[in-house]
RODO-857557 format. One line per field, with one value per residue: residue number from 1; residue in three letters; chain; x, y, z of N, C-alpha, C, O, CB in turn. Coordinates in nm, 3 decimals. Last residue first. Glycine has a CB too. Layout:
<nodes>
i	(NUM	...)
aa	(ALA	...)
ch	(A	...)
n.xx	(X	...)
n.yy	(Y	...)
n.zz	(Z	...)
ca.xx	(X	...)
ca.yy	(Y	...)
ca.zz	(Z	...)
c.xx	(X	...)
c.yy	(Y	...)
c.zz	(Z	...)
o.xx	(X	...)
o.yy	(Y	...)
o.zz	(Z	...)
cb.xx	(X	...)
cb.yy	(Y	...)
cb.zz	(Z	...)
</nodes>
This chain:
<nodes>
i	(152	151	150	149	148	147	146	145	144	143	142	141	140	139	138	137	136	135	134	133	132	131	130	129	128	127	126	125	124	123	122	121	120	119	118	117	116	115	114	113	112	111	110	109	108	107	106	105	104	103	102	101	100	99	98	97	96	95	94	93	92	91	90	89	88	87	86	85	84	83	82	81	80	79	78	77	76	75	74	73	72	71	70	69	68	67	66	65	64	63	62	61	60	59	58	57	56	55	54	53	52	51	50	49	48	47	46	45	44	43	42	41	40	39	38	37	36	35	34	33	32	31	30	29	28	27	26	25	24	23	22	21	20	19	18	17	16	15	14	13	12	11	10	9	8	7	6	5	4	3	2	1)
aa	(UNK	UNK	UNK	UNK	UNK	UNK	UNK	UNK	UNK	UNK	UNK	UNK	UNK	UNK	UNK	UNK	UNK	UNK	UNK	UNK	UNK	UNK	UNK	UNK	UNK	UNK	UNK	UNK	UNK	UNK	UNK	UNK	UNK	UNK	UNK	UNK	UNK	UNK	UNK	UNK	UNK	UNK	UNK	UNK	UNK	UNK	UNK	UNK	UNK	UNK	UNK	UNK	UNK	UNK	UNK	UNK	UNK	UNK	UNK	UNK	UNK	UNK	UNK	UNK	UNK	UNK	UNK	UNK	UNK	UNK	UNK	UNK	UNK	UNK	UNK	UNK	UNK	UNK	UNK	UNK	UNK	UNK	UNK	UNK	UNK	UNK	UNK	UNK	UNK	UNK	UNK	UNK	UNK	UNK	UNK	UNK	UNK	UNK	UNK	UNK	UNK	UNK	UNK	UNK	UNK	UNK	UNK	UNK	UNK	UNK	UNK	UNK	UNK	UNK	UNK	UNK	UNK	UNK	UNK	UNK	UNK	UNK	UNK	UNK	UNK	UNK	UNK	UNK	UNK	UNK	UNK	UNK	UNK	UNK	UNK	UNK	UNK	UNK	UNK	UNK	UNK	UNK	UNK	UNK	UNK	UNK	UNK	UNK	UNK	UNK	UNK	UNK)
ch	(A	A	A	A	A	A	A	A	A	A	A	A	A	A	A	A	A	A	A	A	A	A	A	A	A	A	A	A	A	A	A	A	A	A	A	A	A	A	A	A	A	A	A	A	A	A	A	A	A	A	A	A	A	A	A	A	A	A	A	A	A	A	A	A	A	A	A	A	A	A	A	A	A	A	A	A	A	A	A	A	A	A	A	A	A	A	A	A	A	A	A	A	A	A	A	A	A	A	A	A	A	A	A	A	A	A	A	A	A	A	A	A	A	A	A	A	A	A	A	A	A	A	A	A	A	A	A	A	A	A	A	A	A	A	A	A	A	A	A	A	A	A	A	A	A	A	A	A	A	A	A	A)
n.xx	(-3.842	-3.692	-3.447	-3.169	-3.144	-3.189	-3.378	-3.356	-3.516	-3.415	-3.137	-3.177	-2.997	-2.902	-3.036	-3.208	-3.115	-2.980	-3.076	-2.966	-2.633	-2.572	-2.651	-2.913	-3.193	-3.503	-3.719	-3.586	-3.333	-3.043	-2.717	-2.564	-2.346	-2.354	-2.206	-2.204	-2.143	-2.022	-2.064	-2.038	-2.269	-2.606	-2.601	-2.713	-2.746	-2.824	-2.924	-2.975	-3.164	-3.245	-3.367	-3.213	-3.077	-2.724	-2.712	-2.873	-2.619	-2.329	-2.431	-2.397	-2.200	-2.074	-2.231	-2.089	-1.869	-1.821	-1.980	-1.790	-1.420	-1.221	-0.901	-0.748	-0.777	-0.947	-1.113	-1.334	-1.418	-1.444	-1.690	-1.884	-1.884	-2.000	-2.268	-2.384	-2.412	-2.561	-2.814	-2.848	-2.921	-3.125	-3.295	-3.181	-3.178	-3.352	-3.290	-3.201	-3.074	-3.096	-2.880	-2.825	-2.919	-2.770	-2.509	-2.517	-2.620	-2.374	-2.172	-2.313	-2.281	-2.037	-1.759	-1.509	-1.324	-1.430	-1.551	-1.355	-1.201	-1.413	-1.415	-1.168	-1.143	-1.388	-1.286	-1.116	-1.265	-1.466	-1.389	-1.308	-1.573	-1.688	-1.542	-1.620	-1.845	-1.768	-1.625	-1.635	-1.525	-1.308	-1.134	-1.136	-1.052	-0.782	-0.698	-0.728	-0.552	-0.273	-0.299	-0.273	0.009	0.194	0.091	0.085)
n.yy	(-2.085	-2.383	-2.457	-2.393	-2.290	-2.044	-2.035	-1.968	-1.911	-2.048	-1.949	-1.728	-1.691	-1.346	-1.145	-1.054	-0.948	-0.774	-0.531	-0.288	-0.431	-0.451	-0.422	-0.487	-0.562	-0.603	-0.761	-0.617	-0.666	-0.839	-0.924	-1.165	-1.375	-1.639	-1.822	-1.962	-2.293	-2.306	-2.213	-1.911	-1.973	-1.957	-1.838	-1.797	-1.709	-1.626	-1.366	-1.277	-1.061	-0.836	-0.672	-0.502	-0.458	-0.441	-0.729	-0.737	-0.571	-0.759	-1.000	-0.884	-0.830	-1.042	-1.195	-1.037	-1.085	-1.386	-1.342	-1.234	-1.287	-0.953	-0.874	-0.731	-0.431	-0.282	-0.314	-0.455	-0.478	-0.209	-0.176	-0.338	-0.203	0.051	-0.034	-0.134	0.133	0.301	0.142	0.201	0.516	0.495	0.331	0.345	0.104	0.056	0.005	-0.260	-0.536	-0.826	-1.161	-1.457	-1.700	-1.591	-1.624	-1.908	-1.978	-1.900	-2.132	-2.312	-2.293	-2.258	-2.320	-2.237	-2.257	-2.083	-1.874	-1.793	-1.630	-1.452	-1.353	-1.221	-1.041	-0.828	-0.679	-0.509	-0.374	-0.267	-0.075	0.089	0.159	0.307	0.545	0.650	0.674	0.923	1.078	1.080	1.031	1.147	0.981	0.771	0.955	0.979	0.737	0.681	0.869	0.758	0.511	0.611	0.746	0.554	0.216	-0.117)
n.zz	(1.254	1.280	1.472	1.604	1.865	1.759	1.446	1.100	0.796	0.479	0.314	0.002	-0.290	-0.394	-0.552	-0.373	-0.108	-0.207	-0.251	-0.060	0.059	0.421	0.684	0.666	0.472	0.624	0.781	1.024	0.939	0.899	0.766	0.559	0.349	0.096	-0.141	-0.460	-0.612	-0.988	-1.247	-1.184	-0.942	-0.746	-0.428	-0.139	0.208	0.557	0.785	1.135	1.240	1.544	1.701	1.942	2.217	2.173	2.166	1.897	1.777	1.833	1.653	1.452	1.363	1.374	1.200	0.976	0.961	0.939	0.688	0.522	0.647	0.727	0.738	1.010	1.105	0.821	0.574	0.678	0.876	0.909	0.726	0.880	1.115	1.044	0.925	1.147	1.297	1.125	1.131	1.394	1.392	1.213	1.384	1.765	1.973	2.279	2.593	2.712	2.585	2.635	2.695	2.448	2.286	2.077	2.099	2.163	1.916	1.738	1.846	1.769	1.480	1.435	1.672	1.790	1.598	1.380	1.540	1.667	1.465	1.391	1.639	1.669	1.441	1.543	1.763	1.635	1.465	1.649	1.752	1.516	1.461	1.667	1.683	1.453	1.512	1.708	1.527	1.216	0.936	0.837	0.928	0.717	0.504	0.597	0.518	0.305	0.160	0.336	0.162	-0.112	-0.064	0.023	-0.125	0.000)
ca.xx	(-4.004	-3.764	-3.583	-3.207	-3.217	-3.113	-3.372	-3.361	-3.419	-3.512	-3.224	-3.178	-3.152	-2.904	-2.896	-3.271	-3.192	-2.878	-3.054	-3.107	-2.759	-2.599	-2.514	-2.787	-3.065	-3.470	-3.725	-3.743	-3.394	-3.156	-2.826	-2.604	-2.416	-2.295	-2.242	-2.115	-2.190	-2.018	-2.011	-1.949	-2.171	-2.499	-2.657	-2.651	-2.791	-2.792	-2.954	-2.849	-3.177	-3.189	-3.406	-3.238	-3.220	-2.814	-2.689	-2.910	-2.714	-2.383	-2.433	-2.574	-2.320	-2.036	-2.212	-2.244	-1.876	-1.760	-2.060	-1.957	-1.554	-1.262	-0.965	-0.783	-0.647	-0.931	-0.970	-1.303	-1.407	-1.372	-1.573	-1.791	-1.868	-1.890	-2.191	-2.338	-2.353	-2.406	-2.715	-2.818	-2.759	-2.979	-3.222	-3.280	-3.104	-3.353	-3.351	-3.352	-3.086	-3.133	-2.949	-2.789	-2.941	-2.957	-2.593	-2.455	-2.681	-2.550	-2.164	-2.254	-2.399	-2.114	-1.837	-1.615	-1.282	-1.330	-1.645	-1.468	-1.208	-1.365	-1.526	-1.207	-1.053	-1.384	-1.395	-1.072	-1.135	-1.517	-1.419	-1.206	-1.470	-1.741	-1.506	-1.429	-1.820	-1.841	-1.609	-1.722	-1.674	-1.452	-1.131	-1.155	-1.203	-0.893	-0.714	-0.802	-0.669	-0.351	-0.296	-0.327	-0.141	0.191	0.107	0.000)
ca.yy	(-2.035	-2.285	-2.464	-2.454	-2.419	-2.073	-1.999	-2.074	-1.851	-1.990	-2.021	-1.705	-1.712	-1.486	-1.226	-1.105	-1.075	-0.841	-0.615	-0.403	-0.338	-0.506	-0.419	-0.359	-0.562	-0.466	-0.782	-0.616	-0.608	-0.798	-0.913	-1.036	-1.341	-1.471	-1.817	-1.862	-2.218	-2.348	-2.291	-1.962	-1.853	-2.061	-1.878	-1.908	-1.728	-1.660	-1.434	-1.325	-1.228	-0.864	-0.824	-0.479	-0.462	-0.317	-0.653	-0.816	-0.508	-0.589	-0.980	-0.980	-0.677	-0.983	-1.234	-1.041	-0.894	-1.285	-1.458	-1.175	-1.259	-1.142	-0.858	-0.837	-0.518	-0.364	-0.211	-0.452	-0.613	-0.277	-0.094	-0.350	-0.328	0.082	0.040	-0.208	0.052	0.329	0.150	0.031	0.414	0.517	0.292	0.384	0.232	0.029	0.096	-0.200	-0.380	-0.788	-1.071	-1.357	-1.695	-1.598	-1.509	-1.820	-1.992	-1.821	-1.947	-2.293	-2.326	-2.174	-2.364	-2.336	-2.294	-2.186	-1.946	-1.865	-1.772	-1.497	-1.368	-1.274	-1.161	-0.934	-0.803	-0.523	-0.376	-0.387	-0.143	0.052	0.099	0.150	0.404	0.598	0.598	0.769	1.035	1.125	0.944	1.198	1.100	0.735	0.886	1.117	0.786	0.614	0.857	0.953	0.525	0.520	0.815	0.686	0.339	0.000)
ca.zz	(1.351	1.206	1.476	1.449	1.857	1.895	1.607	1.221	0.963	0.602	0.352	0.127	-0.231	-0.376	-0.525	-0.470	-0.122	-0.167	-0.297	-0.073	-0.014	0.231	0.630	0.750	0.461	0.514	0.650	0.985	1.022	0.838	0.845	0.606	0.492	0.136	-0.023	-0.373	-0.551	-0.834	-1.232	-1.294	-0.980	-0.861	-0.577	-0.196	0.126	0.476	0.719	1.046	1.198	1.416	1.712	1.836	2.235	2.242	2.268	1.977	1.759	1.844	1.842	1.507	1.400	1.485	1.297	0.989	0.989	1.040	0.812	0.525	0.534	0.732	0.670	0.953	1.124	0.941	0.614	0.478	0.821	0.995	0.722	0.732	1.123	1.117	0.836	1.030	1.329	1.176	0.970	1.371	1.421	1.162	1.242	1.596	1.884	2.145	2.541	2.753	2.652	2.541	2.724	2.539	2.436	2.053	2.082	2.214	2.016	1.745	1.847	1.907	1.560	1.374	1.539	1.847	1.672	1.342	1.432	1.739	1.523	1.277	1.584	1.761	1.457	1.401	1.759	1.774	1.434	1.592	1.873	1.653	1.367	1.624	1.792	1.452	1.404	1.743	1.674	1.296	0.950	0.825	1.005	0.875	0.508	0.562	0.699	0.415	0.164	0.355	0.354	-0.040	-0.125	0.098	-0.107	0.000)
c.xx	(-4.093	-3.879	-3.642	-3.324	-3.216	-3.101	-3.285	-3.359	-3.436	-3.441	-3.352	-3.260	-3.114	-3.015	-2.886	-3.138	-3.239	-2.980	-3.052	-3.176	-2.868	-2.679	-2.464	-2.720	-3.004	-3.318	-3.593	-3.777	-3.543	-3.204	-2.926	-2.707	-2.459	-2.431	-2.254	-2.239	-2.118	-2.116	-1.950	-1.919	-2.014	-2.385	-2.519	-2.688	-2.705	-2.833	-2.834	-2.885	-3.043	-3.240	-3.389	-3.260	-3.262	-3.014	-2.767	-2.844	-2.803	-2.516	-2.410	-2.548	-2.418	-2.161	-2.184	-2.283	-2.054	-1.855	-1.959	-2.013	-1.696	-1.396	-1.056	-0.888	-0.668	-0.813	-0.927	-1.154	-1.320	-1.332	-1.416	-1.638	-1.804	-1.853	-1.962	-2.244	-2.322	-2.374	-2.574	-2.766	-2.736	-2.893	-3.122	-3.237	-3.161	-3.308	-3.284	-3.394	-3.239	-3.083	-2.941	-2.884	-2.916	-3.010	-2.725	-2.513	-2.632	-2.587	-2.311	-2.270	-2.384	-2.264	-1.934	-1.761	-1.440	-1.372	-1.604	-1.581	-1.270	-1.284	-1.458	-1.330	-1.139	-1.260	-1.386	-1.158	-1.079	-1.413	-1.447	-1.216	-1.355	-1.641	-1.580	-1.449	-1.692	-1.858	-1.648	-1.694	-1.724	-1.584	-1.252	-1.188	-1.224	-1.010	-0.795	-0.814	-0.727	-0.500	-0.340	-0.358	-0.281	0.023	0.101	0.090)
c.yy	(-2.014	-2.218	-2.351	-2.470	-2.515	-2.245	-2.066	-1.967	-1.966	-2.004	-1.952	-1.841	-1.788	-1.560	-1.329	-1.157	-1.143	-0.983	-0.753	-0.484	-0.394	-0.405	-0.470	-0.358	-0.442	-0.544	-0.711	-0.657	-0.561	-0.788	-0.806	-1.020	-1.229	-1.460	-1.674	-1.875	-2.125	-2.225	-2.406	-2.093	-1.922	-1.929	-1.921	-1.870	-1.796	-1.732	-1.508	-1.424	-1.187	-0.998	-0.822	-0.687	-0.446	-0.339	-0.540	-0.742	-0.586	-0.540	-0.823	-0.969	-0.749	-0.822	-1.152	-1.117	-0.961	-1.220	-1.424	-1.295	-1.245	-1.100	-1.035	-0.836	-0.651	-0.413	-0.211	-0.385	-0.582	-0.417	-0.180	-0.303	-0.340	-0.094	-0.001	-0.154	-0.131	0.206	0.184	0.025	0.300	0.465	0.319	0.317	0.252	0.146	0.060	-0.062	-0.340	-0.625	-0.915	-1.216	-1.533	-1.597	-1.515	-1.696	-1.965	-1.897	-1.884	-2.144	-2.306	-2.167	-2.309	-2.327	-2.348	-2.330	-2.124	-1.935	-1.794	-1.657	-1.468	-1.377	-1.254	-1.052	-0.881	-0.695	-0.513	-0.421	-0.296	-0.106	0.022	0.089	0.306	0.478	0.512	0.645	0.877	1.001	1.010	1.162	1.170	0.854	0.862	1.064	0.911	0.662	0.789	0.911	0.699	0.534	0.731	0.730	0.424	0.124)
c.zz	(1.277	1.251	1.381	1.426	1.716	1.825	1.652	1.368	1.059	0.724	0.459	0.216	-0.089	-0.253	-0.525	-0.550	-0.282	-0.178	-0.338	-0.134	-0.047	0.203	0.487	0.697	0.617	0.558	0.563	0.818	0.951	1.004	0.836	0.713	0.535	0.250	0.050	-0.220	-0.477	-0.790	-1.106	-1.276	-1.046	-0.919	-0.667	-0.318	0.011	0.348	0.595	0.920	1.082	1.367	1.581	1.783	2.071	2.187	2.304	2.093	1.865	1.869	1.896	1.706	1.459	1.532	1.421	1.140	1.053	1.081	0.919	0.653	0.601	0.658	0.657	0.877	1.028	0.991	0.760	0.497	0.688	0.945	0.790	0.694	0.986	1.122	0.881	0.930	1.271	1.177	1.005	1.229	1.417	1.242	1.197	1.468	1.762	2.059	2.372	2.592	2.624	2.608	2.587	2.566	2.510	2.212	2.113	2.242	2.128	1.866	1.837	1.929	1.734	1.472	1.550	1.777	1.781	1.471	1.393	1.675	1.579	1.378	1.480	1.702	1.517	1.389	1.656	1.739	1.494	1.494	1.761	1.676	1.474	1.529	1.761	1.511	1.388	1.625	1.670	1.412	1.104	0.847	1.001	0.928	0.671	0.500	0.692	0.528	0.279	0.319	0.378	0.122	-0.078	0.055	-0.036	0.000)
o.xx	(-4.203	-3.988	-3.635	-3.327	-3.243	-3.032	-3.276	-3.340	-3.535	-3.345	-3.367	-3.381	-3.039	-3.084	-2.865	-3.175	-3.292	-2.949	-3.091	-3.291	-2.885	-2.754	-2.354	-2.713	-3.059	-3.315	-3.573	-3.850	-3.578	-3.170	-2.906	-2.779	-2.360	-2.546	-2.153	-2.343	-2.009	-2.156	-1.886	-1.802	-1.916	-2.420	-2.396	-2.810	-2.613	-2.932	-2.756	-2.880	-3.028	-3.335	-3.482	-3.195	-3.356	-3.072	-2.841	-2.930	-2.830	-2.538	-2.473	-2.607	-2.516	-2.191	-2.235	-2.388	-2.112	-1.923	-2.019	-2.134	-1.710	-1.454	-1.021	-0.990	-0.568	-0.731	-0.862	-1.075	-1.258	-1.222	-1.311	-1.532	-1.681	-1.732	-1.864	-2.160	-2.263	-2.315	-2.478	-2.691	-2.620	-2.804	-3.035	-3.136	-3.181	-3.364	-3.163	-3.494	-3.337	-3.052	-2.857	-2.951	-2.978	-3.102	-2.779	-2.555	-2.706	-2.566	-2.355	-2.343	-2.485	-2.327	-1.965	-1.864	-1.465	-1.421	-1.671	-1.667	-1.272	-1.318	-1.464	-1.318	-1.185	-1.287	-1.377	-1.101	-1.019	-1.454	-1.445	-1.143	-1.342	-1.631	-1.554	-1.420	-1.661	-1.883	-1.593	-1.722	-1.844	-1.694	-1.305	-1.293	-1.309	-1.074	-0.872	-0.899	-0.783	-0.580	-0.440	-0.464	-0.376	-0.066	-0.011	0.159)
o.yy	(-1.981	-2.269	-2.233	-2.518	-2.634	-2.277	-2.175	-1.846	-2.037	-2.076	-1.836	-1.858	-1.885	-1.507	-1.407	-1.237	-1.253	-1.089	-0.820	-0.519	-0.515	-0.328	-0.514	-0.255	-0.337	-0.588	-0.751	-0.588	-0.491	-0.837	-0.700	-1.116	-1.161	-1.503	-1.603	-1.941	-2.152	-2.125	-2.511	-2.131	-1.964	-1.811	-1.918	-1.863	-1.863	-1.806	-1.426	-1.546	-1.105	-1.054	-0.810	-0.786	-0.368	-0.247	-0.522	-0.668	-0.505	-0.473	-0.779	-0.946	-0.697	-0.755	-1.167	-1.075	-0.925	-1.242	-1.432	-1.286	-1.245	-0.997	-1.148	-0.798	-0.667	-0.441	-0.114	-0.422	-0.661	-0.465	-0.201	-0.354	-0.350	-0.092	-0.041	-0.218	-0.221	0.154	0.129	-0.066	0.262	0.387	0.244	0.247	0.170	0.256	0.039	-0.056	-0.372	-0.643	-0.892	-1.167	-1.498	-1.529	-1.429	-1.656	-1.998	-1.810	-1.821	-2.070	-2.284	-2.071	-2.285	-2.328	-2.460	-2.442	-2.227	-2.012	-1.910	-1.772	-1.585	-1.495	-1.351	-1.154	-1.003	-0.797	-0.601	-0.507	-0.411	-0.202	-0.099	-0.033	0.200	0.365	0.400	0.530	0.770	0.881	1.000	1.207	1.233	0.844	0.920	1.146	0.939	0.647	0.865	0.909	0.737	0.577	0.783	0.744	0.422	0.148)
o.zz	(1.320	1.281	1.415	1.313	1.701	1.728	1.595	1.373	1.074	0.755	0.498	0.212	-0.077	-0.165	-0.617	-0.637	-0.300	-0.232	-0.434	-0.110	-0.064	0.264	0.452	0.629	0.649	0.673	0.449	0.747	0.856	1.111	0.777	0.741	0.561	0.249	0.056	-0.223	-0.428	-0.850	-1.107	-1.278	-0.985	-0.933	-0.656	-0.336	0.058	0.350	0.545	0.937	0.992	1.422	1.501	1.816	2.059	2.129	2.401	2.143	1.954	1.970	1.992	1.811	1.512	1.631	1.532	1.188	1.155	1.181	1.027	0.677	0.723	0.625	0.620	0.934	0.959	0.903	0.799	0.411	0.617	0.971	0.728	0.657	0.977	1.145	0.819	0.867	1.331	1.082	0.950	1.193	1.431	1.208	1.151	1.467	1.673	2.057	2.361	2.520	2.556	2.725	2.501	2.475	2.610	2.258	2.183	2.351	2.220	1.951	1.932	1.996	1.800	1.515	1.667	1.843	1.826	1.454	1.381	1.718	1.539	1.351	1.516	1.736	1.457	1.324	1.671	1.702	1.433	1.416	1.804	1.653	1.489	1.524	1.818	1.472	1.348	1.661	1.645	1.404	1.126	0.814	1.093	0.992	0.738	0.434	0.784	0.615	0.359	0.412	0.440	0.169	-0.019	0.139	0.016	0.099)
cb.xx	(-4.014	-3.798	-3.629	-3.159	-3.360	-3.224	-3.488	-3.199	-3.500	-3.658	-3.144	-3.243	-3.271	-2.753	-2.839	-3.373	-3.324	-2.803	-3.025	-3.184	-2.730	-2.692	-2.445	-2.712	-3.033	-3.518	-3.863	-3.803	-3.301	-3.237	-2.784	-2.647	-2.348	-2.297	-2.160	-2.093	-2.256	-1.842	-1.965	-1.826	-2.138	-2.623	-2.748	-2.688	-2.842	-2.742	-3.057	-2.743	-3.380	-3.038	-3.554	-3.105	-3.279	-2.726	-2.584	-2.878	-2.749	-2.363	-2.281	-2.574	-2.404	-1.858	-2.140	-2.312	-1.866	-1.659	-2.063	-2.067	-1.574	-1.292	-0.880	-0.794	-0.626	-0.995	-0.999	-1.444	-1.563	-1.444	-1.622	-1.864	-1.994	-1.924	-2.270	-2.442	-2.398	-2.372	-2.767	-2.970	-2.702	-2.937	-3.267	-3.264	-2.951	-3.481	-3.321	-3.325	-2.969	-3.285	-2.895	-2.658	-2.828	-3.028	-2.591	-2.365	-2.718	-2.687	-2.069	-2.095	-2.431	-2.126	-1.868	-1.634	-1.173	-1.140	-1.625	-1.526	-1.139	-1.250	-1.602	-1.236	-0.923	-1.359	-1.535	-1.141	-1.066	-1.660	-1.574	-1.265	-1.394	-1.897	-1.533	-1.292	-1.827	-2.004	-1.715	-1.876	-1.648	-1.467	-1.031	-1.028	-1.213	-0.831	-0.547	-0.763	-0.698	-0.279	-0.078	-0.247	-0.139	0.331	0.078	-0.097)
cb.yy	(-1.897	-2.335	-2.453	-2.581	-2.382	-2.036	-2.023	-2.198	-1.685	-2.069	-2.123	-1.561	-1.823	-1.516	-1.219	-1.002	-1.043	-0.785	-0.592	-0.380	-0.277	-0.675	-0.489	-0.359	-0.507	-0.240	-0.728	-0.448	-0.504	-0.906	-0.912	-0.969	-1.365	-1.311	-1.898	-1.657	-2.272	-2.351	-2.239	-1.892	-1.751	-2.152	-1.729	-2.050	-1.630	-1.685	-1.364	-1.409	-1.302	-0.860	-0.883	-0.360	-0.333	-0.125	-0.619	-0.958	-0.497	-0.519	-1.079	-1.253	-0.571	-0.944	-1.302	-1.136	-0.722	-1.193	-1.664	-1.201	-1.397	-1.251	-0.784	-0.915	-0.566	-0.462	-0.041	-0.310	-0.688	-0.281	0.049	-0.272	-0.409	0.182	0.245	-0.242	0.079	0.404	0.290	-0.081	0.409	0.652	0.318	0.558	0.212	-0.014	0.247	-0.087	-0.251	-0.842	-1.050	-1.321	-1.811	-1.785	-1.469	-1.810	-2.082	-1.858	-1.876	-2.342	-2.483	-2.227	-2.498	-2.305	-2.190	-2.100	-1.842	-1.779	-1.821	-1.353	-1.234	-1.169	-1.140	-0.828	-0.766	-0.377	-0.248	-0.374	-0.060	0.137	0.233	0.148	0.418	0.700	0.680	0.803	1.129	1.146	0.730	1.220	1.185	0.674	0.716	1.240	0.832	0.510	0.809	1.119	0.488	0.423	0.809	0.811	0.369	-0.001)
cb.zz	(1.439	1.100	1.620	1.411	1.888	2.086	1.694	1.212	1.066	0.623	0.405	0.138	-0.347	-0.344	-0.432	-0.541	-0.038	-0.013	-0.284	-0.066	-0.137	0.180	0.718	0.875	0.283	0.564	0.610	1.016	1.075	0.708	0.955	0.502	0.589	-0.040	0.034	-0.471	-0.499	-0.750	-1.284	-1.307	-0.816	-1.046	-0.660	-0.152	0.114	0.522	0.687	1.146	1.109	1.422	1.775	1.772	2.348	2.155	2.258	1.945	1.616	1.721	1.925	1.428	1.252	1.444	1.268	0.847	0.769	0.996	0.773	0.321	0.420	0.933	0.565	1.026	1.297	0.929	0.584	0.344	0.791	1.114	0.818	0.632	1.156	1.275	0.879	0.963	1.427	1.322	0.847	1.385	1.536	1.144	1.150	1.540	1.848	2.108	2.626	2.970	2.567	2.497	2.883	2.490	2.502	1.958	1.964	2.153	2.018	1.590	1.690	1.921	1.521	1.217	1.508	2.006	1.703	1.360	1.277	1.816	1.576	1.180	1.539	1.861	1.541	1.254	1.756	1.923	1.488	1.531	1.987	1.814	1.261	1.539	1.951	1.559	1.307	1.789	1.784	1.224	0.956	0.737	0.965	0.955	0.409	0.446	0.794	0.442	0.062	0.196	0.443	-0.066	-0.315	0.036	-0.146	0.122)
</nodes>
């Protein structure tokens, strides 16, 4: 990476605004972590992990649950570690579930030159966070499971 390169990024980082920085930071910080615990104590473990955990009381608006997918990507994409869409999507699922937001980590699948691609996002009330809105007609999306794998 280039001198020109690194000035740009950091005069993007600078313009995103205090609290944006520290979701970038704070989820800089989380996405390794995440990215092995996936490895290490496996996919299903981990959500029900999440799915079990307590909720906050007071609920963050849209825009900041868009901040705060936004500030997760970012982190996943220019990051100490650069990890993939069932990471970043994983880690805003337990972000957002923390602060009292009743996300669903959805995944999905379509045919692509010849094999299948795979790709993870989360959703809120039907609508993409951290995808564009799109994203569902992409690729096709199993049905949601619960804690449990139980289709509700």
């Amino acid at each position: 990476m280039n001198a020109q390169t690194v000035i740009a990024r950091l005069a993007k980082f600078r313009a995103l605004g205090l609290r944006c920085q520290c979701m970038v930071a704070a989820a800089s910080l989380l996405l390794p972590v995440v990215a092995l615990l996936v490895k290490v104590v496996g996919y299903a473990r981990l959500m029900a992990h999440i799915e079990r955990g307590g909720v906050a009381r007071a609920v963050p608006s849209r825009d900041v649950v868009r901040e705060i997918g936004r500030a997760v990507n970012i982190a996943g994409l220019h990051g100490l570690v650069r990890v993939r869409c069932l990471s970043r999507s994983i880690l805003l699922h337990w972000l957002l579930r923390r602060s009292g937001v009743q996300s669903q980590l959805r995944i999905g699948v379509r045919a692509d030159r010849g094999g299948i691609r795979a790709h993870a996002w989360i959703e809120l009330d039907g609508e993409p966070v951290n995808d564009a809105p799109g994203v569902r007609h992409e690729f096709s999306a199993f049905a949601p499971r619960d804690a449990a794998g139980v289709q509700p």
